[in-house]
Z-matrix of the N, CA and C atoms (Angstrom, degrees):
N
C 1 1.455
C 2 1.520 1 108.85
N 3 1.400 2 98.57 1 122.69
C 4 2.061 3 94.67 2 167.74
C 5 1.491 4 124.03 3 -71.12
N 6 1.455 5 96.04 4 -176.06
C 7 1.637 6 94.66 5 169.54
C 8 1.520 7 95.98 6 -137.08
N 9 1.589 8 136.85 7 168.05
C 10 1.176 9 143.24 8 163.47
C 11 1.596 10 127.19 9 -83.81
N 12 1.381 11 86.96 10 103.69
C 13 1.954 12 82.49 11 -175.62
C 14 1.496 13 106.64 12 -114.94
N 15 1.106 14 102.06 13 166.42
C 16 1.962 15 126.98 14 177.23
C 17 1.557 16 109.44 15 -71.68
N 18 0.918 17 138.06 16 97.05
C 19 1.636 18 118.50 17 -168.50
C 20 2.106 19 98.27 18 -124.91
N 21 1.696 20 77.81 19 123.86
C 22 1.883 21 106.91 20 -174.32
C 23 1.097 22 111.64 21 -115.99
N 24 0.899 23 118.31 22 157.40
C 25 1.879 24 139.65 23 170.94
C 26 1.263 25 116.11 24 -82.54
N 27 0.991 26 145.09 25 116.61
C 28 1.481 27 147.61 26 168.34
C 29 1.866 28 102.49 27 -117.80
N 30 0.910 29 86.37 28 128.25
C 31 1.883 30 89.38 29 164.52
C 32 1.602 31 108.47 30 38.00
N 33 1.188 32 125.01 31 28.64
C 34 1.650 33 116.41 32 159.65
C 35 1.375 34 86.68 33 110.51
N 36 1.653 35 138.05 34 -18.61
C 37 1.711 36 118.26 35 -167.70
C 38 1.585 37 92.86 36 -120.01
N 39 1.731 38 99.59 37 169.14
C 40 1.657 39 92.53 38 162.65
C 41 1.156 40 112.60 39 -138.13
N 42 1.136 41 104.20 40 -177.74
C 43 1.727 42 110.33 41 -130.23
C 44 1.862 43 89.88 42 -155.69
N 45 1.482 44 112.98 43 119.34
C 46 1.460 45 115.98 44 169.56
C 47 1.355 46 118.01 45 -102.12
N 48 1.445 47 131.47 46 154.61
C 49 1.137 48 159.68 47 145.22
C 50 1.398 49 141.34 48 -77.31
N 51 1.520 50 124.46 49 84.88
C 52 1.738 51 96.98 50 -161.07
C 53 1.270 52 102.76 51 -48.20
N 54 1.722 53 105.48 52 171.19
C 55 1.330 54 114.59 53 -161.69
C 56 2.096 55 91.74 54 -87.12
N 57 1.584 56 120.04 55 -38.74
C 58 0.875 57 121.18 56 -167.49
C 59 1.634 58 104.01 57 -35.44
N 60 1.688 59 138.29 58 -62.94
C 61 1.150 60 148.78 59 -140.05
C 62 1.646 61 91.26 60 -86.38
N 63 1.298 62 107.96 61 -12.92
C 64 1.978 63 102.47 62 -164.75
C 65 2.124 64 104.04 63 -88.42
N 66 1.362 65 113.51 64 105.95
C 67 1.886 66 101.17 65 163.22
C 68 1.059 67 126.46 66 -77.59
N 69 1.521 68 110.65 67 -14.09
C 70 1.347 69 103.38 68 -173.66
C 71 1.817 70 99.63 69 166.99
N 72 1.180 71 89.70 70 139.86
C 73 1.615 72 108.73 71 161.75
C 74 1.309 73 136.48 72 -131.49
N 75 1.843 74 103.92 73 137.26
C 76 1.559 75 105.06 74 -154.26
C 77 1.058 76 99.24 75 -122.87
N 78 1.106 77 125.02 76 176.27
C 79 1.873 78 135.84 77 170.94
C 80 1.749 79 93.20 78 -102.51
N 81 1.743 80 95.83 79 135.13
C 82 1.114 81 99.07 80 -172.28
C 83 1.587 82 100.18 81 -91.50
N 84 1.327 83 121.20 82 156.00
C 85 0.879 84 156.24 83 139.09
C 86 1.411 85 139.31 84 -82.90
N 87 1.674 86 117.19 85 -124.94
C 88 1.504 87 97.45 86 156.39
C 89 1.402 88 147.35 87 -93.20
N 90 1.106 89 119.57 88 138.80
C 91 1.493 90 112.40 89 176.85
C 92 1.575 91 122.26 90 -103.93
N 93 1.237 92 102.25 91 137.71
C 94 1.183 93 102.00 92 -165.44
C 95 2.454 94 117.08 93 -89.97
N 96 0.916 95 116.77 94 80.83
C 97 1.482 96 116.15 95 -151.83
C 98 1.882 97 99.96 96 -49.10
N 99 1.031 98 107.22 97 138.41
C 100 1.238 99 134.46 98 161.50
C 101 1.882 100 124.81 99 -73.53
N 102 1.193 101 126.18 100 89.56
C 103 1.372 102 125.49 101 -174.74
C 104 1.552 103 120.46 102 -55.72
N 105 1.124 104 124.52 103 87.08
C 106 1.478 105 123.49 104 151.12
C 107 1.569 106 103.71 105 122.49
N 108 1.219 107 95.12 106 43.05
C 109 1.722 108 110.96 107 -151.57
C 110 1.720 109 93.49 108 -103.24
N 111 1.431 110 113.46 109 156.03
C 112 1.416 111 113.13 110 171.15
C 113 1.865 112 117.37 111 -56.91
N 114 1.531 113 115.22 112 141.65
C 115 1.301 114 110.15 113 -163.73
C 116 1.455 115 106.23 114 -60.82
N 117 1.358 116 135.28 115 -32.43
C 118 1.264 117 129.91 116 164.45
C 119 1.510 118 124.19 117 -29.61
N 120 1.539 119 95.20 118 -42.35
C 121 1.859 120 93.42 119 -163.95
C 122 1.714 121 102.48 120 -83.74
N 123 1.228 122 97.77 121 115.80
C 124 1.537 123 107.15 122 162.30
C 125 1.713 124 121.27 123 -50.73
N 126 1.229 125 98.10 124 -43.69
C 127 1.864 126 94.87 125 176.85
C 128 1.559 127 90.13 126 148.31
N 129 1.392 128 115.65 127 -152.30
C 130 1.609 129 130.04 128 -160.03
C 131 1.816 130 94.99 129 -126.87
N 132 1.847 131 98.04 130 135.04
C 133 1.300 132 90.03 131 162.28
C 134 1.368 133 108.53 132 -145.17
N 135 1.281 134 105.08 133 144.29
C 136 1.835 135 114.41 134 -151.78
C 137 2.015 136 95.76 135 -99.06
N 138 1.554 137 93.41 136 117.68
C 139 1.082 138 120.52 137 170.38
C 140 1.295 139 116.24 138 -126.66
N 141 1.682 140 102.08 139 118.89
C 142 1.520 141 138.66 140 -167.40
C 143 2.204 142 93.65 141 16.02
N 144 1.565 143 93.82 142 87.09
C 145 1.461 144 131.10 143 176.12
C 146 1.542 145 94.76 144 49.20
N 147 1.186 146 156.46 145 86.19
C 148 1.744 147 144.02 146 -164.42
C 149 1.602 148 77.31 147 174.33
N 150 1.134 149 114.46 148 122.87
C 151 1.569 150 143.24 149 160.52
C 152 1.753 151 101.24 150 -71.13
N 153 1.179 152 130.77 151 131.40
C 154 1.123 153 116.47 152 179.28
C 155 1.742 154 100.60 153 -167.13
N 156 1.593 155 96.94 154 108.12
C 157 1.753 156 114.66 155 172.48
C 158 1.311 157 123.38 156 -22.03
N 159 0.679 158 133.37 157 120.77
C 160 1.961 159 143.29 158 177.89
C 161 1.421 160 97.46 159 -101.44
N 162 1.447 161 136.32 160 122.89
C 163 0.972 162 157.52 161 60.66
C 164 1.479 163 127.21 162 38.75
N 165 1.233 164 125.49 163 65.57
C 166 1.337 165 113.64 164 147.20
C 167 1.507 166 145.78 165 -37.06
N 168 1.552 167 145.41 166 54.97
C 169 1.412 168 134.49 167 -136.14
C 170 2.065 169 103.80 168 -57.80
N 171 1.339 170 85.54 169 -52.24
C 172 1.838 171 113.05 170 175.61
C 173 1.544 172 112.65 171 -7.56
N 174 1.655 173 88.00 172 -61.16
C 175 1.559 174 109.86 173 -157.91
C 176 1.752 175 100.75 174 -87.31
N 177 1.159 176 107.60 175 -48.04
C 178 1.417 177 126.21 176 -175.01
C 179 1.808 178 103.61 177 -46.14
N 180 1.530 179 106.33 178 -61.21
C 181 1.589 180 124.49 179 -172.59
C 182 1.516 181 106.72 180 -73.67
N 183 1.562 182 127.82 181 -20.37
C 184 1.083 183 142.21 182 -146.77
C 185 1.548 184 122.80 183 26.40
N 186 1.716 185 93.96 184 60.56
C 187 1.750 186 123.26 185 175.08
C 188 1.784 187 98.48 186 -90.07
N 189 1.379 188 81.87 187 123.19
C 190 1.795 189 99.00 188 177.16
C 191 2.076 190 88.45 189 -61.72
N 192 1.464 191 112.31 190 133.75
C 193 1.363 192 121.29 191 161.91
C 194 1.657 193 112.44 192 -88.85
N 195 1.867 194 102.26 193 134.36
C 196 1.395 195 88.92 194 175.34
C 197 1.558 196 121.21 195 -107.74
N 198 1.226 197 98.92 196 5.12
C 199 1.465 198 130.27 197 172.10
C 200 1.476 199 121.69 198 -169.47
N 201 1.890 200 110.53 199 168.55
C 202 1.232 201 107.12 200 -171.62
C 203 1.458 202 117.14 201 -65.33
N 204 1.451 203 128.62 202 150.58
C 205 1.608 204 128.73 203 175.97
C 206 1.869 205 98.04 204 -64.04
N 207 1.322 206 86.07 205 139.51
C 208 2.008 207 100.66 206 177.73
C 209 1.200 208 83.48 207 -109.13
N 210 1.670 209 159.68 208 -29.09
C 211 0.936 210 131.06 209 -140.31
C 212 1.694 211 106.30 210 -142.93
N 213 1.687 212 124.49 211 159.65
C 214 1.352 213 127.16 212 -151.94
C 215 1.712 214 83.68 213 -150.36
N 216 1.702 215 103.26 214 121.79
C 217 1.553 216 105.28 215 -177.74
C 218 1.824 217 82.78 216 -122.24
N 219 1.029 218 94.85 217 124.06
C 220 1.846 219 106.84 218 179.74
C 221 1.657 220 95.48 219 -110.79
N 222 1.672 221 94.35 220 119.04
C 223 1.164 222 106.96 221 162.69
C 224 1.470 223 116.80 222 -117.09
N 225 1.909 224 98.98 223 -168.54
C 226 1.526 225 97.71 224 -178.00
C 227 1.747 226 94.29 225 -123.72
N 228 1.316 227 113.04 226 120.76
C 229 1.247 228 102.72 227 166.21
C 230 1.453 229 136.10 228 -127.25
N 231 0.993 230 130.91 229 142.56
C 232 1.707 231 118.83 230 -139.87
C 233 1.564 232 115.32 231 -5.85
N 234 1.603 233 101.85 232 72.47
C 235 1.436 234 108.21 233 164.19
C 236 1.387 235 118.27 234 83.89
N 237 1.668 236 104.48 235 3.35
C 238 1.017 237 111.32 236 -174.86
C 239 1.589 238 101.21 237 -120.57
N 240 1.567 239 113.06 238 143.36
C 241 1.558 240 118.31 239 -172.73
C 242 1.287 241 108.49 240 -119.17
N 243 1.520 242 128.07 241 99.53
C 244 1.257 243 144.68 242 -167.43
C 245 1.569 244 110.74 243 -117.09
N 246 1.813 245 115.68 244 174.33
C 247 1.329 246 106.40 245 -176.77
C 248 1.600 247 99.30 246 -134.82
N 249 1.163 248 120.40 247 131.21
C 250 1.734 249 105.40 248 164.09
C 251 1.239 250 128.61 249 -111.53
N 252 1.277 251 121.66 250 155.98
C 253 1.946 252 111.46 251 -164.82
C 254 1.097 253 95.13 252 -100.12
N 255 1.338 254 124.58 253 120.51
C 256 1.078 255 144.27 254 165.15
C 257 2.181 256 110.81 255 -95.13
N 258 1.561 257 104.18 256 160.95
C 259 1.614 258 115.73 257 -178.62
C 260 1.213 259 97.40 258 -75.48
N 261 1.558 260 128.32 259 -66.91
C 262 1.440 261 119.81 260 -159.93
C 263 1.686 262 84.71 261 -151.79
N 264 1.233 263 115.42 262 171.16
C 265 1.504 264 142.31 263 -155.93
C 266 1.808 265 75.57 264 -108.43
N 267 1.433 266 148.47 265 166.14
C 268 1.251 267 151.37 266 133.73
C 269 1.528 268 120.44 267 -130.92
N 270 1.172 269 146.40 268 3.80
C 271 1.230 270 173.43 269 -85.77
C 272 1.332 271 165.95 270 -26.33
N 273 1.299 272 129.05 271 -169.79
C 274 1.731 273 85.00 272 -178.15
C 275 1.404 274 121.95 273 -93.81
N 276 1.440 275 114.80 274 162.97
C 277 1.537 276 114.74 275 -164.53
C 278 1.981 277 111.71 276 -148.36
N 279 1.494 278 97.88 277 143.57
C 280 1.607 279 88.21 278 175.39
C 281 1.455 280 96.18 279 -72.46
N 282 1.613 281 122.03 280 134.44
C 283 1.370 282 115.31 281 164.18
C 284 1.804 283 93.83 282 -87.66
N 285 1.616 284 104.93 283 154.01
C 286 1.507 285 111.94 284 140.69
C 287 0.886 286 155.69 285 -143.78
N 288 1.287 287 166.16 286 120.53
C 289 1.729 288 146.59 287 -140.00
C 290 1.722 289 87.74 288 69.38
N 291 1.465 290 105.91 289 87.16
C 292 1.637 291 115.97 290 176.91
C 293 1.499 292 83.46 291 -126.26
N 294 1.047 293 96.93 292 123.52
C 295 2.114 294 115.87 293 179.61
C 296 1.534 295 105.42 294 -105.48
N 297 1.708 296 109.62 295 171.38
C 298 1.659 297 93.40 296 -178.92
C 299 1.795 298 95.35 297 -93.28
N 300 1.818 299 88.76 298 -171.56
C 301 1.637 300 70.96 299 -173.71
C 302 1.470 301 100.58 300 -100.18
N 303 1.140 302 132.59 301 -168.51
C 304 1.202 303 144.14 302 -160.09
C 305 1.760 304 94.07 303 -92.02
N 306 1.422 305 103.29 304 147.74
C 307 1.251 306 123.13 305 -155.78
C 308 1.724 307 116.72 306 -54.11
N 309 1.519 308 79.32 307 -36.27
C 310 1.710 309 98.33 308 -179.12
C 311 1.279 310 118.48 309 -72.77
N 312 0.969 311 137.18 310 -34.28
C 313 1.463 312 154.41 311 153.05
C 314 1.585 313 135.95 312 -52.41
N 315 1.714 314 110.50 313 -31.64
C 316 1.099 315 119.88 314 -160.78
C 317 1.159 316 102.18 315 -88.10
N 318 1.263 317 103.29 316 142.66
C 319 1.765 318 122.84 317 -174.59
C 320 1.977 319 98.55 318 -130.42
N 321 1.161 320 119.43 319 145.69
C 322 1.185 321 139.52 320 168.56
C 323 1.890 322 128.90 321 -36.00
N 324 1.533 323 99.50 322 -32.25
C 325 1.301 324 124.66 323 150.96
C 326 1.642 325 135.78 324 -79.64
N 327 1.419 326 104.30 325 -17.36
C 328 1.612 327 113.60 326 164.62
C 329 1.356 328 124.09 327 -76.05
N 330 1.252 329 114.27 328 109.10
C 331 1.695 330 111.20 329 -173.80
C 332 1.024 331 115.33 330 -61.06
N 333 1.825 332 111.53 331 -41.17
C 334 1.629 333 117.22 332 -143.53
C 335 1.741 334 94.35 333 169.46
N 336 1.340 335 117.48 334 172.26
C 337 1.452 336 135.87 335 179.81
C 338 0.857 337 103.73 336 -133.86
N 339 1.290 338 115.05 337 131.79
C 340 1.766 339 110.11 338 175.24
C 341 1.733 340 100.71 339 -126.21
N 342 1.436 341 112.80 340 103.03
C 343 1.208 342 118.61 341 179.40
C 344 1.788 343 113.21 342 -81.32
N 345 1.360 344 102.82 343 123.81
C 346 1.743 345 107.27 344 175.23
C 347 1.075 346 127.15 345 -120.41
N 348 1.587 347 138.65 346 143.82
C 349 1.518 348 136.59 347 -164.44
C 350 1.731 349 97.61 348 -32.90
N 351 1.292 350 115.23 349 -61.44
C 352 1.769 351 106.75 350 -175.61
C 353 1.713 352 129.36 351 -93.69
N 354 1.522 353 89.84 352 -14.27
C 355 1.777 354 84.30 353 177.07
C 356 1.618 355 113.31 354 -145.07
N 357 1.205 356 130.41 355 -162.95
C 358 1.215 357 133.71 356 176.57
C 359 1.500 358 112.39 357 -137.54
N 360 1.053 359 120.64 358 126.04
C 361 1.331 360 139.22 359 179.49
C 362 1.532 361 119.30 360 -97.31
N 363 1.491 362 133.22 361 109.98
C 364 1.076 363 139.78 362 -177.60
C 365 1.729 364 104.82 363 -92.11
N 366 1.536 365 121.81 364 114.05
C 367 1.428 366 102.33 365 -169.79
C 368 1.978 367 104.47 366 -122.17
N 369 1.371 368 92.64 367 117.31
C 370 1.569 369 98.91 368 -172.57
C 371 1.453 370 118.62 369 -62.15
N 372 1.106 371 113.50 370 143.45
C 373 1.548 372 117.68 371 176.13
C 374 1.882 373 99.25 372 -85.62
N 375 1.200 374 117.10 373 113.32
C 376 1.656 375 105.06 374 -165.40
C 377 1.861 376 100.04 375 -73.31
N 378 1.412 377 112.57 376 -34.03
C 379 1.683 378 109.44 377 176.35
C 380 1.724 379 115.54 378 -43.75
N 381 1.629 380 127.58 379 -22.94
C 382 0.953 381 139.90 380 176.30
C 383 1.494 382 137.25 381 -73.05
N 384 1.724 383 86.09 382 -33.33
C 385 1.735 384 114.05 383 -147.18
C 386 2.043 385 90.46 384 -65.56
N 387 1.660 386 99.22 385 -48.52
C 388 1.584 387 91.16 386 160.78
C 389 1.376 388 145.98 387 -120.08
N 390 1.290 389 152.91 388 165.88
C 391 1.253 390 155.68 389 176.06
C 392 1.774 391 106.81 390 -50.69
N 393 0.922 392 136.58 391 159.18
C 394 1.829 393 142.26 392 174.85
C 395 1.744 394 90.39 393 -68.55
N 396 1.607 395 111.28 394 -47.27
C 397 1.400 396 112.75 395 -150.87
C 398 1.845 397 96.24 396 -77.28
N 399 1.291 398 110.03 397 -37.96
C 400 1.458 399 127.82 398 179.46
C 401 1.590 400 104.57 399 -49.96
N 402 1.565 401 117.92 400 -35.86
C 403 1.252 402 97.50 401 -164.41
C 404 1.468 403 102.22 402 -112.46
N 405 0.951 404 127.97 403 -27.76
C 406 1.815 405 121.54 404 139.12
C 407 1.510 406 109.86 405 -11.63
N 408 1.409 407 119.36 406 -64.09
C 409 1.173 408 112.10 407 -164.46
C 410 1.398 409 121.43 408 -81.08
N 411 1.522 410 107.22 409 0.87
C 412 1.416 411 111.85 410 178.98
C 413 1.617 412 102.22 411 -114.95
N 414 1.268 413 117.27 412 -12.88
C 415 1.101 414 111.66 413 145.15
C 416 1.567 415 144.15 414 -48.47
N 417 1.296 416 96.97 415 -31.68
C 418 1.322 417 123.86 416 164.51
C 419 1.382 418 145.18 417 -69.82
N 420 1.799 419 101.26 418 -35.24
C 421 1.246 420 124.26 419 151.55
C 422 1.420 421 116.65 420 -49.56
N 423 1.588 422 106.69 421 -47.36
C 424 1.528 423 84.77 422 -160.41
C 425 1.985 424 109.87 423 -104.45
């Protein structure tokens, strides 16, 4: 049985989101930068009056960028409502037969791989994506 995830482009690969953790996705516009802030955080971007942390993935994953992020996937994560910059939106999809990844590779934020006749899908576990202490502090930001 699948589940429905968000699936984006970051740096040339893509990368899913279950859909459950996703409220909404916007085209970014402006961001507002945050002074002295961890290099991850892009700055603050105000959705309908709500201050809400932006997310660098780029910097965070240390994914070479091949252009600026057009796109802002606002999630909720343990209670916390954050945004990440994503390359392009590509869409949503039941993934299925999502395997783990291979030993060498796996990081704490990788849910699963979902290999397909033409591409490969990296699908994040969002409980991972940050630290307890990490999101305190972006809790704080906003």
């Amino acid at each position: 049985m699948g589940f429905q995830s968000v699936i984006f482009l970051l740096g040339g690969e893509e990368y899913g989101l279950p859909i459950e953790v996703v409220q909404e996705i916007t085209q970014l516009t402006e961001v507002h930068p945050v002074p002295q802030s961890t290099q991850y955080v892009k700055g603050l971007i105000i959705i309908r009056g709500q201050a809400i942390p932006l997310i660098d993935l780029h910097a965070k994953f240390a994914i070479p960028s091949r252009n600026e992020a057009g796109f802002a996937i606002i999630m909720k994560i343990n209670d916390n409502v954050v945004g990440i910059a994503v390359d392009e939106i590509i869409e949503v999809r039941t993934l299925e037969n999502v395997v783990q990844a291979p030993p060498l590779v796996a990081a704490s934020f990788i849910g699963g791989i979902v290999n397909l006749p033409d591409r490969l899908i990296v699908q994040l576990d969002p409980a991972f994506i940050f630290r307890t202490d990490e999101l305190e502090d972006l809790k704080a930001l906003a």
